[in-house]
N, C-alpha and C positions, 0 to 999 in steps of 0.2 A: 419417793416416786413408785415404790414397788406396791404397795396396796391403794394407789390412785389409777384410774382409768385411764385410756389411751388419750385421749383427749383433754383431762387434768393434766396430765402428763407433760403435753405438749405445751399448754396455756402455761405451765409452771418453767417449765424449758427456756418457754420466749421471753418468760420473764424476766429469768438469770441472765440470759444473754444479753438481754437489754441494759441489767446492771452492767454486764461485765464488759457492754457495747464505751458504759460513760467510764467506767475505770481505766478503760483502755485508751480512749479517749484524752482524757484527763494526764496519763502517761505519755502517749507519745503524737497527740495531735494531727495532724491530716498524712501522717506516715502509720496508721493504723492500720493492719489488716484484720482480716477475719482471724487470723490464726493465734493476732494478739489479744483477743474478747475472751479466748478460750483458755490460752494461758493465766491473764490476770485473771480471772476465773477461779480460775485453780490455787493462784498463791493468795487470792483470798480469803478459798476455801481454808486453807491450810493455814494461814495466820489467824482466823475466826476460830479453829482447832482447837491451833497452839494459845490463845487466851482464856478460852474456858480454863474456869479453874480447876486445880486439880482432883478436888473431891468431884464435881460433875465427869471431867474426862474419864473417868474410871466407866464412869456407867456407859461409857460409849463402846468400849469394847471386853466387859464383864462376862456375858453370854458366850462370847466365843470363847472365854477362857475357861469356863466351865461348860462340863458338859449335862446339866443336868434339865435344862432348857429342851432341848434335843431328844431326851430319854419319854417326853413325853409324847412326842410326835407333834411339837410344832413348828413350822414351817419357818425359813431363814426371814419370810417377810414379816411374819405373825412376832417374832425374837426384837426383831431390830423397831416394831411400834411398841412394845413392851418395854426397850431401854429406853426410846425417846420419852415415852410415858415418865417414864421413874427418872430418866435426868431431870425434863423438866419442871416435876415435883419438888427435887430439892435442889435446885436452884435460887441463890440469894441475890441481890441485887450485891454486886462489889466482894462477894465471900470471894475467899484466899486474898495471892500476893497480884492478882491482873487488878487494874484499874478499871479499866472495861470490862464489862459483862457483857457477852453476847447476848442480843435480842431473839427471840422465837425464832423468827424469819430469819436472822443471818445464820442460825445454826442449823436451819430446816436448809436452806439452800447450801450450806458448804457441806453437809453431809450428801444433801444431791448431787453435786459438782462432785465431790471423790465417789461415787457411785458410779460417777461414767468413768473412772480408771475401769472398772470390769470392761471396756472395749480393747482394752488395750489387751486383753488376754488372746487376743488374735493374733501377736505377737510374738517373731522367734524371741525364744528368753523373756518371755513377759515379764517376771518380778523381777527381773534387774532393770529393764526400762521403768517399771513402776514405780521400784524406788528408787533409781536414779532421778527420774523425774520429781518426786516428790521431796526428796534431799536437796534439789536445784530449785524449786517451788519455797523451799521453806530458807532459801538464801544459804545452802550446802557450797561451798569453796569448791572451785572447779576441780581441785585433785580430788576429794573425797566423792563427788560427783561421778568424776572418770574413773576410781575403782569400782564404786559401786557396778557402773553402765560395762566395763569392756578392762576388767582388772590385766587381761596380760598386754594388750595395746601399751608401747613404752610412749610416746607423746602426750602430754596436758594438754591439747589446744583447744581454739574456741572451737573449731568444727565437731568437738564432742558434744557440747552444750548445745550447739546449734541443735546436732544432728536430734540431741534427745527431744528437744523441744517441739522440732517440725512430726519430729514420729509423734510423739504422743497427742500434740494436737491434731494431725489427721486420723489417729485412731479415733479420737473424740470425734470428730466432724463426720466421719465415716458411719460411726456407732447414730449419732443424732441423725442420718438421714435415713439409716437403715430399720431402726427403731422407732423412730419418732417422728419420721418424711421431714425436717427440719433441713433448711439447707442455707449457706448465704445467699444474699440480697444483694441490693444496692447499698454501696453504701461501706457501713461494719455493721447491717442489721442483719439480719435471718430471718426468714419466713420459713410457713409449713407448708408444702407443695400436696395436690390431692393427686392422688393416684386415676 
């Protein structure tokens, strides 16, 4: 989303949404809220990730491991179409141990979807809600969850899970309207609102 126009942007946004509208869907039926399009969203994104094979996952965060990318003066957006480029150059159909190969688009949208974690940096302690959320996205066991989110809290319970899940989806929902005038609808759809 970062080298697409405001308006790509948003036409790309309603798209995911809309996936993430029938996932949701799909999951919990006419007890869907807006906040659950956002979540399954996310642990799509993050399971479309975690299957990429290992030789491509590499290229996904190679750049930032190195600093030699940066030394020339290219920009964070200019970096991250340059690994997309080179991922999916050497991508095989079925290469490594996943059965499934991501397709273009499911890996152009789950890289989108963890791009709007950056909203959540509005956040007291943002990288503990980050990866708390993301650990709980990727089906993390509520205690390894609860250290990561609030390590000296002595209680397990679900109101930690809960809690992380309502934060992080209204940072998201916050970030989409402020950014991208996106807002819920009727429904569990979203539209773009004109100023």
């Amino acid at each position: 989303m970062t080298n697409s126009s405001p308006l790509e942007a948003r036409i790309q946004a309603l798209s995911w949404l809309a996936h993430g509208g029938e996932l949701a869907w799909a999951l919990k039926g006419e007890k869907t809220r807006h906040s659950d399009v956002i979540w399954q969203l996310l642990v799509d994104a993050v399971e479309v990730i975690d299957k990429t094979p290992d030789q491509e996952r590499r290229w996904l965060t190679s750049g930032q491991r190195s600093g030699g990318w940066n030394m020339i003066g290219m920009s964070r957006a200019e970096l991250v179409e340059i690994e997309r480029i080179r991922l999916f150059s050497s991508m095989k159909p079925f290469d490594g141990a996943a059965k499934y190969s991501p397709q273009r688009n499911d890996t152009d949208r789950a890289l989108g979807v963890l791009d709007w974690m950056r909203w959540c940096n509005a956040a007291r302690l943002s990288d503990r809600l980050t990866k708390a959320a993301i650990a709980l996205a990727r089906g993390g066991d509520s205690e390894l969850v609860h250290k990561l989110y609030c390590p000296t809290r002595k209680s397990h319970d679900r109101q930690t899970v809960y809690e992380i899940r309502t934060r992080t989806t209204g940072f998201i929902m916050a970030g989409l309207k402020r950014d991208l005038c996106i807002v819920p609808s009727d429904g569990i759809s979203f539209k773009e609102i004109t100023s």
